[in-house]
DOBATI-85388 format. One record per atom (N, C-alpha, C): x, y, z; residue number from 1; residue in one letter; atom name. Coordinates in nm, 4 decimals. Example, Ala and Ser with C-alpha at 12.3 -4.5 7.8 and 13.67 -1.06 7.14 Angstrom:
% residues 2
+----------+----------+----------+-----+-----+------+
:        x :        y :        z :   n : res : atom :
+----------+----------+----------+-----+-----+------+
:   1.3190 :  -0.5690 :   0.7800 :   1 :   a :    N :
:   1.2300 :  -0.4500 :   0.7800 :   1 :   a :   CA :
:   1.3200 :  -0.3300 :   0.7800 :   1 :   a :    C :
:   1.2850 :  -0.2250 :   0.7080 :   2 :   s :    N :
:   1.3670 :  -0.1060 :   0.7140 :   2 :   s :   CA :
:   1.2900 :   0.0030 :   0.7870 :   2 :   s :    C :
+----------+----------+----------+-----+-----+------+
END
This chain:
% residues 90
+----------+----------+----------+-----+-----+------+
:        x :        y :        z :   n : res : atom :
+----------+----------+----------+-----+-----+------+
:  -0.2906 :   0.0650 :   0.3953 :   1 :   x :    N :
:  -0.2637 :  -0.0710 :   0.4380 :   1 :   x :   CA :
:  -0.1172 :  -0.1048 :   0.4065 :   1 :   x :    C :
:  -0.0241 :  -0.1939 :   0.4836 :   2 :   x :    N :
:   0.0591 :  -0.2650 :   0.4433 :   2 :   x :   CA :
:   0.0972 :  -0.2723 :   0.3149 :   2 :   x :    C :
:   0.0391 :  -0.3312 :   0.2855 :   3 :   x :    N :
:   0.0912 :  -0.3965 :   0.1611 :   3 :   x :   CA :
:   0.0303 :  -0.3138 :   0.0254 :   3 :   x :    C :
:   0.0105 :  -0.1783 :   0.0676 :   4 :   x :    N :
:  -0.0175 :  -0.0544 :  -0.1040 :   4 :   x :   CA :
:   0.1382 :  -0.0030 :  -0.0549 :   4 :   x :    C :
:   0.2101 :  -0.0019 :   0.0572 :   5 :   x :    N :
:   0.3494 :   0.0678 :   0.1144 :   5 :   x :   CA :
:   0.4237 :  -0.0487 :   0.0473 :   5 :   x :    C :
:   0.4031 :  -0.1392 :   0.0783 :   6 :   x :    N :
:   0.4834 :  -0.2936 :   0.0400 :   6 :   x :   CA :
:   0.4615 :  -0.2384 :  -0.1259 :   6 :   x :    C :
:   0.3936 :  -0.2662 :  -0.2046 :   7 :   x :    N :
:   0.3704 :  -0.2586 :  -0.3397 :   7 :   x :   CA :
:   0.4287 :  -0.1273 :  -0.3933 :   7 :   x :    C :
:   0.4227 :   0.0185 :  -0.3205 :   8 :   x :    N :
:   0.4624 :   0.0887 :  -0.3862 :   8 :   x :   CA :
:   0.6247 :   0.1408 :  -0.3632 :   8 :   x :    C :
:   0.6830 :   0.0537 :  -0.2296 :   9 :   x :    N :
:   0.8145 :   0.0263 :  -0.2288 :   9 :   x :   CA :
:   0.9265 :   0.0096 :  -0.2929 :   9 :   x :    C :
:   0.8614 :  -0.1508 :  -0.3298 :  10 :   x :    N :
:   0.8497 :  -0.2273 :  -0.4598 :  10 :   x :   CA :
:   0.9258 :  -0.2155 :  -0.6446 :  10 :   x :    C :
:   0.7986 :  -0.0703 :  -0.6231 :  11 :   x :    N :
:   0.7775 :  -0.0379 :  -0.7369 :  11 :   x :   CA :
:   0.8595 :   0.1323 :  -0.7638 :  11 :   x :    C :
:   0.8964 :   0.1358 :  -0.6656 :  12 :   x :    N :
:   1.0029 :   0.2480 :  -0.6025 :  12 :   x :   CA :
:   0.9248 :   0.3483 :  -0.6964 :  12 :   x :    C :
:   0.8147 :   0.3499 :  -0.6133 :  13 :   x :    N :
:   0.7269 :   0.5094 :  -0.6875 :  13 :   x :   CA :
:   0.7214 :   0.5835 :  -0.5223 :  13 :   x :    C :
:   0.7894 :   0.6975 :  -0.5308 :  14 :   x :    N :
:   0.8400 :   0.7974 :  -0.3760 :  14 :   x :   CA :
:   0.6849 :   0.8371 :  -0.3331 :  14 :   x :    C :
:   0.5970 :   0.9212 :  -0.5094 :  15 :   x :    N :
:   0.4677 :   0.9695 :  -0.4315 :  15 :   x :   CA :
:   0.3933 :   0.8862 :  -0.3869 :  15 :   x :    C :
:   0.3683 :   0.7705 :  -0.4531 :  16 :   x :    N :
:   0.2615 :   0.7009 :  -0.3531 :  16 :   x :   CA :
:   0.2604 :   0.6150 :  -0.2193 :  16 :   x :    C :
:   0.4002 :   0.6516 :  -0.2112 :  17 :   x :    N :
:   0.4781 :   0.5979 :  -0.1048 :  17 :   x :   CA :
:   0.4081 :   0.7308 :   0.0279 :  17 :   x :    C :
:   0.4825 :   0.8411 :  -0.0189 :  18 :   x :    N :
:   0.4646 :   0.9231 :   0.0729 :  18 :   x :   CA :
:   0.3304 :   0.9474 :   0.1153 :  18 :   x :    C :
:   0.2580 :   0.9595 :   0.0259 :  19 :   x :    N :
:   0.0736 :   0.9700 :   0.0373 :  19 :   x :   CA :
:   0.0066 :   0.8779 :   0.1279 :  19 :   x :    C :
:   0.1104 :   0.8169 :   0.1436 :  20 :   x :    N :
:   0.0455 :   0.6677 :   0.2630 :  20 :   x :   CA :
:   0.1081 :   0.7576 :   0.3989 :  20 :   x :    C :
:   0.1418 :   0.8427 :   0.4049 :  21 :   x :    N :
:   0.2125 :   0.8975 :   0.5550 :  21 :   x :   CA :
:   0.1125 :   1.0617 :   0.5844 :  21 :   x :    C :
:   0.0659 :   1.0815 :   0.6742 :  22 :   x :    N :
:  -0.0051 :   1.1602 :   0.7389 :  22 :   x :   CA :
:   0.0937 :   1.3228 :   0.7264 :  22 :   x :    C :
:   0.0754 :   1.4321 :   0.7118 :  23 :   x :    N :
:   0.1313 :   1.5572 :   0.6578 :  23 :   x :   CA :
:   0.2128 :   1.6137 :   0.7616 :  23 :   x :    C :
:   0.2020 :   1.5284 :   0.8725 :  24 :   x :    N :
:   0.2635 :   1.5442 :   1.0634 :  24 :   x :   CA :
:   0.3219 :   1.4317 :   1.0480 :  24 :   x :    C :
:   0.3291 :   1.3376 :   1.0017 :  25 :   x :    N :
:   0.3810 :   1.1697 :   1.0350 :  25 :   x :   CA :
:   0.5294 :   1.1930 :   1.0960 :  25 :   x :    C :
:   0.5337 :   1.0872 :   1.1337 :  26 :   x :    N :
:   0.7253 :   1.0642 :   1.2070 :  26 :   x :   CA :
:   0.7796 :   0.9783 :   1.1621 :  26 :   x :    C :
:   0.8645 :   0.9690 :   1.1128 :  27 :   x :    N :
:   0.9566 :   0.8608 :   1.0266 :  27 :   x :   CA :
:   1.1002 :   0.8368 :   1.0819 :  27 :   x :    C :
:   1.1260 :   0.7247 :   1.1592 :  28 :   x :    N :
:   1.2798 :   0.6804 :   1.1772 :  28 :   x :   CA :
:   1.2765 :   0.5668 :   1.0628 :  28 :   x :    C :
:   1.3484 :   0.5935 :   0.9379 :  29 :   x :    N :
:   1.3982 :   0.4827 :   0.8691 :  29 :   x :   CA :
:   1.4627 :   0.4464 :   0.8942 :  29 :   x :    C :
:   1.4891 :   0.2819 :   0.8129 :  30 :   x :    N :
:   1.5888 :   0.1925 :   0.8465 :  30 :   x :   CA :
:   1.7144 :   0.2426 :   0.7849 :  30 :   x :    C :
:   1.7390 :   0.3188 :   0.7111 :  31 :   x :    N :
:   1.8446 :   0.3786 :   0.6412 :  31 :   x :   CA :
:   1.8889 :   0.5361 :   0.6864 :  31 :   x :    C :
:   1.8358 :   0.5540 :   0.7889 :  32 :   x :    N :
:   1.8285 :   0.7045 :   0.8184 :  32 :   x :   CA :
:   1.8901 :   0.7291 :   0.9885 :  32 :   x :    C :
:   1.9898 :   0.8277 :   0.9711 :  33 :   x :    N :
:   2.0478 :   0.8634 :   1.0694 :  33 :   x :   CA :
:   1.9950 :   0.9456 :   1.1920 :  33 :   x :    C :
:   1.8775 :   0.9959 :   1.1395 :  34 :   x :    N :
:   1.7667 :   1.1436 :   1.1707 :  34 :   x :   CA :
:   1.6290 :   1.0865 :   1.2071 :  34 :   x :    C :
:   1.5695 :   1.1449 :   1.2306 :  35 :   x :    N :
:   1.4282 :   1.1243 :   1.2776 :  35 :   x :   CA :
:   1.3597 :   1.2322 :   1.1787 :  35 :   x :    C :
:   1.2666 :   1.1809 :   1.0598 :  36 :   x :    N :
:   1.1862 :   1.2240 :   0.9897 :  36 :   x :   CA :
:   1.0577 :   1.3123 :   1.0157 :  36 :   x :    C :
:   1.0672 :   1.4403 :   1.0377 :  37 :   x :    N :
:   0.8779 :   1.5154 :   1.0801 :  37 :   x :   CA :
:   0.8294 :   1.5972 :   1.0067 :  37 :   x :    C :
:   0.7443 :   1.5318 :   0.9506 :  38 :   x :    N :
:   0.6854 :   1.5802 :   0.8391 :  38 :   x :   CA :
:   0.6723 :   1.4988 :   0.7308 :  38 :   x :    C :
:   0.5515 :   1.5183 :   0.5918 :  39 :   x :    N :
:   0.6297 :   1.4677 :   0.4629 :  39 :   x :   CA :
:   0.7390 :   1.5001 :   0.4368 :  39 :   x :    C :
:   0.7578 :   1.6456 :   0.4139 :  40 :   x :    N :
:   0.8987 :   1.7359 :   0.3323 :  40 :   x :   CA :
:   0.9592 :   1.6189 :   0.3758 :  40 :   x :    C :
:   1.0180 :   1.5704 :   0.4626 :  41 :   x :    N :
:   1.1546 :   1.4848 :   0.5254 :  41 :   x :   CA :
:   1.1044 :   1.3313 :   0.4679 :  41 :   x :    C :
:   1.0203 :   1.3145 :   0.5577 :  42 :   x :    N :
:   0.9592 :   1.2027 :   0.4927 :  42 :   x :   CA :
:   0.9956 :   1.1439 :   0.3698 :  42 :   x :    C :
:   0.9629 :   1.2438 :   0.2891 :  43 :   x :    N :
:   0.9807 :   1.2140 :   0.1032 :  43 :   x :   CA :
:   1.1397 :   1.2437 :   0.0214 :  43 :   x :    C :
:   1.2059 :   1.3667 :   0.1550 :  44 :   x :    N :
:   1.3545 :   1.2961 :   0.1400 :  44 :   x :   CA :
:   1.3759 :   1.1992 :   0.1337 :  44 :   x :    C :
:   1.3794 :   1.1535 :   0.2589 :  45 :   x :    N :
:   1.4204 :   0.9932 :   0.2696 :  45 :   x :   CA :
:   1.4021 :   0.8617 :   0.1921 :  45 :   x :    C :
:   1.2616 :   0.8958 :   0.1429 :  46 :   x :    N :
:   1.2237 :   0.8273 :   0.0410 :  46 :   x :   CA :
:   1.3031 :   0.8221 :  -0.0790 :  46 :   x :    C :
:   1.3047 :   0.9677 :  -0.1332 :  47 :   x :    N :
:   1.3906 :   0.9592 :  -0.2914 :  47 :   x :   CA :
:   1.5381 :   0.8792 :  -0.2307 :  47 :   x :    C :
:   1.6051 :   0.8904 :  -0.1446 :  48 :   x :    N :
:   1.7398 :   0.8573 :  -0.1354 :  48 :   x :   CA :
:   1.7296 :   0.6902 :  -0.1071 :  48 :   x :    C :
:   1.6583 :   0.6511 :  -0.0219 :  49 :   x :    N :
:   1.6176 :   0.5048 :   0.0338 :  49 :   x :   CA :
:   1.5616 :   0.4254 :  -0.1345 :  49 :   x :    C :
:   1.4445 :   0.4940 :  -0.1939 :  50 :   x :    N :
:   1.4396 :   0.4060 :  -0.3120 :  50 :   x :   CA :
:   1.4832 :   0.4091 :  -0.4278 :  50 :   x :    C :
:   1.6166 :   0.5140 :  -0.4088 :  51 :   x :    N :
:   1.7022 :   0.4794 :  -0.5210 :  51 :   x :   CA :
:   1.8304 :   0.3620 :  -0.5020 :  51 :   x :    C :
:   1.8793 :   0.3049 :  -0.3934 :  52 :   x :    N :
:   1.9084 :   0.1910 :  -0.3999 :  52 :   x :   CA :
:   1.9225 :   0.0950 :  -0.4440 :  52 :   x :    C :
:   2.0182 :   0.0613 :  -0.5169 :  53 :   x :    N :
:   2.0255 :  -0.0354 :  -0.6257 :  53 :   x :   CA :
:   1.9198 :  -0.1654 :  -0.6254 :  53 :   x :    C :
:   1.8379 :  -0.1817 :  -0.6890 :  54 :   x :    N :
:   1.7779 :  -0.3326 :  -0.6723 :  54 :   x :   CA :
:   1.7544 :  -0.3575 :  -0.5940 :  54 :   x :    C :
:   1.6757 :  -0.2702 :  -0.4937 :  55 :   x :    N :
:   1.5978 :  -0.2640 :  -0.3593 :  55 :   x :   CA :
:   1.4607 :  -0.3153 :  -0.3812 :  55 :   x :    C :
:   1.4426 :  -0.4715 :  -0.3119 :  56 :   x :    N :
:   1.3310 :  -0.4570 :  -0.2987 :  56 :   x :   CA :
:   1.2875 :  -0.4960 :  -0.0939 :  56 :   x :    C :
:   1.1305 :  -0.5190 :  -0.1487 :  57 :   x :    N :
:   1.1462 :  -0.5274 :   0.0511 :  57 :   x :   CA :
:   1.0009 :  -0.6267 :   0.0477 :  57 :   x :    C :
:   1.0366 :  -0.7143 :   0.1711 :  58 :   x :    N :
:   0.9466 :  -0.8402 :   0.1881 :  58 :   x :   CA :
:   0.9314 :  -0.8127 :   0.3548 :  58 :   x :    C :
:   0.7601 :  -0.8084 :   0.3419 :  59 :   x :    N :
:   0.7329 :  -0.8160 :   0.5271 :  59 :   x :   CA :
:   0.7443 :  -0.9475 :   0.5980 :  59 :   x :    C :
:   0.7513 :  -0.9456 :   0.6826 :  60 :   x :    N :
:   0.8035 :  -1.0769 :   0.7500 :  60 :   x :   CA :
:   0.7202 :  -1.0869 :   0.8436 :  60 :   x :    C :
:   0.6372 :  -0.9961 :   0.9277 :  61 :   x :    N :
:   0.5483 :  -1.0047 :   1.0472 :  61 :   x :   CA :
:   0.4451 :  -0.9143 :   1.0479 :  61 :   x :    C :
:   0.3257 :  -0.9247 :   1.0525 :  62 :   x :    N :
:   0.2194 :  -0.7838 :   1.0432 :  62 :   x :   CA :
:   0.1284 :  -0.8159 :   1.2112 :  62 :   x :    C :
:   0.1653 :  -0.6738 :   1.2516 :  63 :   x :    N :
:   0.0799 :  -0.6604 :   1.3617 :  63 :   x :   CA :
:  -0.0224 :  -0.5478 :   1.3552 :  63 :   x :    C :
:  -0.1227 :  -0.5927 :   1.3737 :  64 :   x :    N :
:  -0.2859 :  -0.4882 :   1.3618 :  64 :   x :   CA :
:  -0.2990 :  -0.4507 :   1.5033 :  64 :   x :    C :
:  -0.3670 :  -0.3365 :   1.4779 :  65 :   x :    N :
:  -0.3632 :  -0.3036 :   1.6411 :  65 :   x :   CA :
:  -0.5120 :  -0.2013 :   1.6151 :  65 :   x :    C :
:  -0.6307 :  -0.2138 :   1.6808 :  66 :   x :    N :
:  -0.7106 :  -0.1237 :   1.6869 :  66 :   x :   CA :
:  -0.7666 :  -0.0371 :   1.8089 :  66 :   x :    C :
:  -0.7682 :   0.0891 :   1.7816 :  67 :   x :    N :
:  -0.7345 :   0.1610 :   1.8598 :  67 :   x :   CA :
:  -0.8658 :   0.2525 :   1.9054 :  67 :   x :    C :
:  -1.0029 :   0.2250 :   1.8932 :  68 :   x :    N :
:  -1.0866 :   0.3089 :   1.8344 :  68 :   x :   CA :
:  -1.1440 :   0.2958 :   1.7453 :  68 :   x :    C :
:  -1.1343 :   0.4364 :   1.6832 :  69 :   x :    N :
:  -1.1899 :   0.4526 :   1.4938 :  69 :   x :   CA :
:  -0.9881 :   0.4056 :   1.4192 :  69 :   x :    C :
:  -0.8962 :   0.4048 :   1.4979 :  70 :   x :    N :
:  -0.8156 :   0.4334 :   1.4100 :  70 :   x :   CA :
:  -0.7347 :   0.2805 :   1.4398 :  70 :   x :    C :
:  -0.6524 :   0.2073 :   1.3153 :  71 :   x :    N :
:  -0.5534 :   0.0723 :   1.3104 :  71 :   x :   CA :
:  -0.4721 :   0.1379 :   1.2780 :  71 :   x :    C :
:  -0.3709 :   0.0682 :   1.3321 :  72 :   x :    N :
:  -0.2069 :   0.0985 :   1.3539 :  72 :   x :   CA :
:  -0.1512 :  -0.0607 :   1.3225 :  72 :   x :    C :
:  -0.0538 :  -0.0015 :   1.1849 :  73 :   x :    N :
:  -0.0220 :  -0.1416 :   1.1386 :  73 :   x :   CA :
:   0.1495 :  -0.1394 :   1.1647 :  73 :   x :    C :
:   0.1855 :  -0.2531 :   1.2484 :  74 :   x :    N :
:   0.3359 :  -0.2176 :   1.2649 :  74 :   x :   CA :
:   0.3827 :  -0.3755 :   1.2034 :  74 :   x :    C :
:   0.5064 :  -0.3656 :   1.1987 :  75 :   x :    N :
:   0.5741 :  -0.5308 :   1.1617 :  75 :   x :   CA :
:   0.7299 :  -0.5464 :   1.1370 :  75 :   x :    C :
:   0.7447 :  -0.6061 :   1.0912 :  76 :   x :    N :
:   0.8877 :  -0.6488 :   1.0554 :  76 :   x :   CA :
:   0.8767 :  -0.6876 :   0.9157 :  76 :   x :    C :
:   0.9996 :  -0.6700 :   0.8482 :  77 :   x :    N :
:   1.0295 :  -0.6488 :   0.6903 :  77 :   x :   CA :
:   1.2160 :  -0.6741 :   0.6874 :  77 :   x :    C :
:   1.1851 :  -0.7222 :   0.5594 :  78 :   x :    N :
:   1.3520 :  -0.6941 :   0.5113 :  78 :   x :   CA :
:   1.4098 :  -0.6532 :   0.4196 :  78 :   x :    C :
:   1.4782 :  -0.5700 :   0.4126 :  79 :   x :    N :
:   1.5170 :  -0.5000 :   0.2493 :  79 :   x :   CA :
:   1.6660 :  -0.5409 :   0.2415 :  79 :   x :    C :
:   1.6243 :  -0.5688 :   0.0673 :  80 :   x :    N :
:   1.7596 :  -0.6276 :  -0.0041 :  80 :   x :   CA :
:   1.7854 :  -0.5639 :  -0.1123 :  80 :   x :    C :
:   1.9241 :  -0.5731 :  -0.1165 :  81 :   x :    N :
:   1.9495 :  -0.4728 :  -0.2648 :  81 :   x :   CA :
:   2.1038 :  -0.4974 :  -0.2614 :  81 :   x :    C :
:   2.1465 :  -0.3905 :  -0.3750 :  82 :   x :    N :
:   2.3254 :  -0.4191 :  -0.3904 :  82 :   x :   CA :
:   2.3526 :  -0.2949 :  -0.3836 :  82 :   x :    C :
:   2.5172 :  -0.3217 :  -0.3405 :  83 :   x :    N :
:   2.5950 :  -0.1871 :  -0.2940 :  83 :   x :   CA :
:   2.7052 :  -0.2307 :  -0.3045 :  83 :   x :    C :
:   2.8144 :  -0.1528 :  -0.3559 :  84 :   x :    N :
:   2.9654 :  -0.1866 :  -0.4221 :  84 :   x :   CA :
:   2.9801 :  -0.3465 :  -0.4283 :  84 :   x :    C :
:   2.8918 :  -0.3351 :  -0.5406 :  85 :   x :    N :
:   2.8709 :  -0.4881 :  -0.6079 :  85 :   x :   CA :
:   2.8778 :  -0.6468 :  -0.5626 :  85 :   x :    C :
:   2.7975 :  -0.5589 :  -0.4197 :  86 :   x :    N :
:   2.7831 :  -0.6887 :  -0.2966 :  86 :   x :   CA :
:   2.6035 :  -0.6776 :  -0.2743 :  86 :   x :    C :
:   2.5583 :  -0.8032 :  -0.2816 :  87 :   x :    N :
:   2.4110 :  -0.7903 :  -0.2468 :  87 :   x :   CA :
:   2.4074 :  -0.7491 :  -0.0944 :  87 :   x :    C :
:   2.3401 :  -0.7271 :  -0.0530 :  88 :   x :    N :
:   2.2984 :  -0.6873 :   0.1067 :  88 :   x :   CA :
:   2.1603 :  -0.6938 :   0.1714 :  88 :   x :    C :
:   2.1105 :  -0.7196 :   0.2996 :  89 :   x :    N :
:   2.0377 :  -0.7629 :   0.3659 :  89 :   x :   CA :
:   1.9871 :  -0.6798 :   0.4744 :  89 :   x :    C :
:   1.8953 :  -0.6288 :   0.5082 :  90 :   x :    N :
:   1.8763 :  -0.5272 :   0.6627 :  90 :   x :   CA :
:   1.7445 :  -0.5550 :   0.6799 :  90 :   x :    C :
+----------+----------+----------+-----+-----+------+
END
């Protein structure tokens, strides 16, 4: 769900972050130049994205979508943190 990704964001813990992503998943982060396939990449991105100074992240829109047996949760979010001792916004 949302918000165990939201919480473990947060809490900038990478594994339980990644454990929420499927062992095939696809990942374009918001911080990422590349297109993510796989965990392996996946959980790159992760260690580098939640080491970020004083990163945290607030959802802003949740869309449910059911598909079947399977929900697809998409939305909008914003992450804040500091970088050469300027807060920042994305």
């Amino acid at each position: 769900m949302i918000t165990n990704w939201l919480d473990y964001v947060n809490q900038h813990d990478v594994d339980k972050v990644v454990e929420l992503y499927a062992d095939d998943a696809t990942l374009w982060g918001t911080f990422s130049e590349i297109r993510r396939d796989g965990r392996t990449l996946v959980r790159e991105y992760f260690r580098h994205f939640l080491n970020l100074d004083s990163l945290e992240a607030a959802v802003t829109q949740i869309t449910r979508r059911h598909l079947g047996d399977v929900t697809l949760y998409s939305g909008q979010y914003v992450f804040r943190y500091r970088q050469d001792g300027a807060d920042r916004q994305v």
